[in-house]
C-alpha positions, 0 to 999 in steps of 0.5 A: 058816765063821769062828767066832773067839772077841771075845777071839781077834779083839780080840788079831788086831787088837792084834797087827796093828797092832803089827806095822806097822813089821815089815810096812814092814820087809819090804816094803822087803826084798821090793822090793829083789828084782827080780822085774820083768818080761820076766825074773819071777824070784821065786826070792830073793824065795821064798828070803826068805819061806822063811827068815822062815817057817822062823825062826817055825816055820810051815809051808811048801812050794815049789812049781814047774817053773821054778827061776827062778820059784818059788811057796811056801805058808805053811800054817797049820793049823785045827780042820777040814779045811775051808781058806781060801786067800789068793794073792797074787804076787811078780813086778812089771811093768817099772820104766820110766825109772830117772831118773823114780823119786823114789829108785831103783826097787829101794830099798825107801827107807822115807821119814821120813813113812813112805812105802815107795818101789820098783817093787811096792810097792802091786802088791803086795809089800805085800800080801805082807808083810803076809801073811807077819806074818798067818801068823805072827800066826795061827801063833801065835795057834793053834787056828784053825777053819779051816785057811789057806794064804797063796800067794806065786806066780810069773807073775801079770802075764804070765798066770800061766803059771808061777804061779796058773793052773799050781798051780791046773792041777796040782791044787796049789790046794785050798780052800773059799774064796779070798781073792785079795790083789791090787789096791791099791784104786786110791787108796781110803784105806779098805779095800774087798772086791771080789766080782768083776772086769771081764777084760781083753783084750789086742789088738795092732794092726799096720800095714804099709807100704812103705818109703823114703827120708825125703826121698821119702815119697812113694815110701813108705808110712808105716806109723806113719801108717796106724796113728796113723789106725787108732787112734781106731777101736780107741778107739771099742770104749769106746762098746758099753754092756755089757749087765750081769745086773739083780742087779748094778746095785745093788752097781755103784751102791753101789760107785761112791757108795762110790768117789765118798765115798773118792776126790777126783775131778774131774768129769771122773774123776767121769764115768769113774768111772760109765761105767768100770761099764757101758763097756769101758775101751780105752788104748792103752799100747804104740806101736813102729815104725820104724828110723831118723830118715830111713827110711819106716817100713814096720811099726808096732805098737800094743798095747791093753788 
């Protein structure tokens, strides 16, 4: 499908890397925007890449049915009709403690050693700002085979309700090949090409009980409890062996040898590492429940993924 010429990739290449300090510059801008969630605005961060693909005359479109949480393409245009899209996201889960961060979470601190600091720098406005510099690298380069479209969109950590699943919804989404951007290799120092994906499955477990006064439990029932005891049972989905095609056991293998060669592990992450191919991983990432020191809780929650 892509027919570049060794000149046209040799000055990709030079180009990019070239560029690195820009791609660092406007991460740093981009974190600075929060686009955290349970709010997911993208619009400055929309309204930031609009202006820098203006400033090099490319191409582009906002799409979206909420003005705080814009979606905006870049479109480079080819020889042929045939497109390539790359979609990656703008919103970013919530940053925790402030007081935890080595520097602010919304910095954007470029460190002397080179390292960016701020909540999506990995997950994944760096992706992002290195899309921006491939389009106006491929912009300028010209003559394209194919056409390509980079997708910035709203909504990716929560569903994609007012991103990637409402373009694709509305028809907005058109191409021959996608390249999705997200993912931060998790700690591979070489770059790799993921095929496919496990999904996921979010599970609320909720426990209710009775309450009292916490001097007289015994009059209550501890609903925190129930839920402390319920929990290793919901862990235990981990165990189920996934029943996998045959075709896939090759690339599984292949790709835990290359994880293993890339990564530094313990052996005990080494052991995670083979089973997380053929088992369910289950963490429990949420706890709530209960009101006050001295009151018996009568609700808990637990959320898993």
């Amino acid at each position: 499908m892509w027919r570049f010429s060794e000149m046209s990739l040799s000055r990709i290449v030079s180009e990019a890397e070239r560029a690195r300090e820009e791609v660092a510059g406007l991460c740093s801008r981009l974190v600075q925007f929060n686009s955290a969630h349970p709010e997911g605005r993208t619009d400055e961060c929309v309204s930031f890449i609009k202006e820098y693909l203006d400033g090099h005359g490319i191409e582009n479109e906002v799409h979206g049915r909420n003005p705080l949480k814009p979606n905006i393409v870049a479109k480079i245009p080819g020889e042929s009709e045939r497109r390539v899209l790359w979609v990656g996201h703008l919103d970013v889960v919530p940053e925790g403690k402030p007081e935890f961060w080595t520097y602010p979470p919304y910095s954007g601190k470029i460190t002397d050693d080179g390292l960016i600091y701020g909540r999506g720098t990995s997950d994944m406005k760096g992706a992002c700002a290195a899309a921006m510099v491939s389009a106006r690298i491929l912009s300028e380069l010209g003559e394209l085979p194919n056409s390509v479209e980079f997708w910035f969109t709203a909504d990716e950590e929560i569903g994609g309700g007012d991103g990637a699943r409402w373009l694709a919804e509305t028809g907005r989404f058109k191409g021959d090949v996608c390249v999705i951007g997200d993912g931060n290799g998790g700690g591979l120092e070489l770059p790799s090409i993921d095929l496919g994906c496990k999904g996921g499955a979010g599970t609320r477990l909720v426990a209710r009980g009775k309450t009292a006064h916490g001097s007289t439990p015994f009059l209550g029932d501890n609903a925190i409890e129930k839920l402390i005891k319920a929990i290793p049972w919901v862990k235990k989905i981990g165990d189920f062996r996934l029943e996998l095609p045959p075709e896939l056991e090759e690339p599984i293998r292949s790709s835990i040898e290359f994880m293993e060669k890339t990564l530094t592990l313990t052996e005990e992450q080494r052991k995670a590492l083979e089973r997380v191919f053929h088992y369910p991983t289950v963490t429990c990432n949420i706890i709530s429940g209960g009101v006050k020191r001295n009151m018996v809780p009568d609700y808990a929650e637990a959320e898993f993924d």
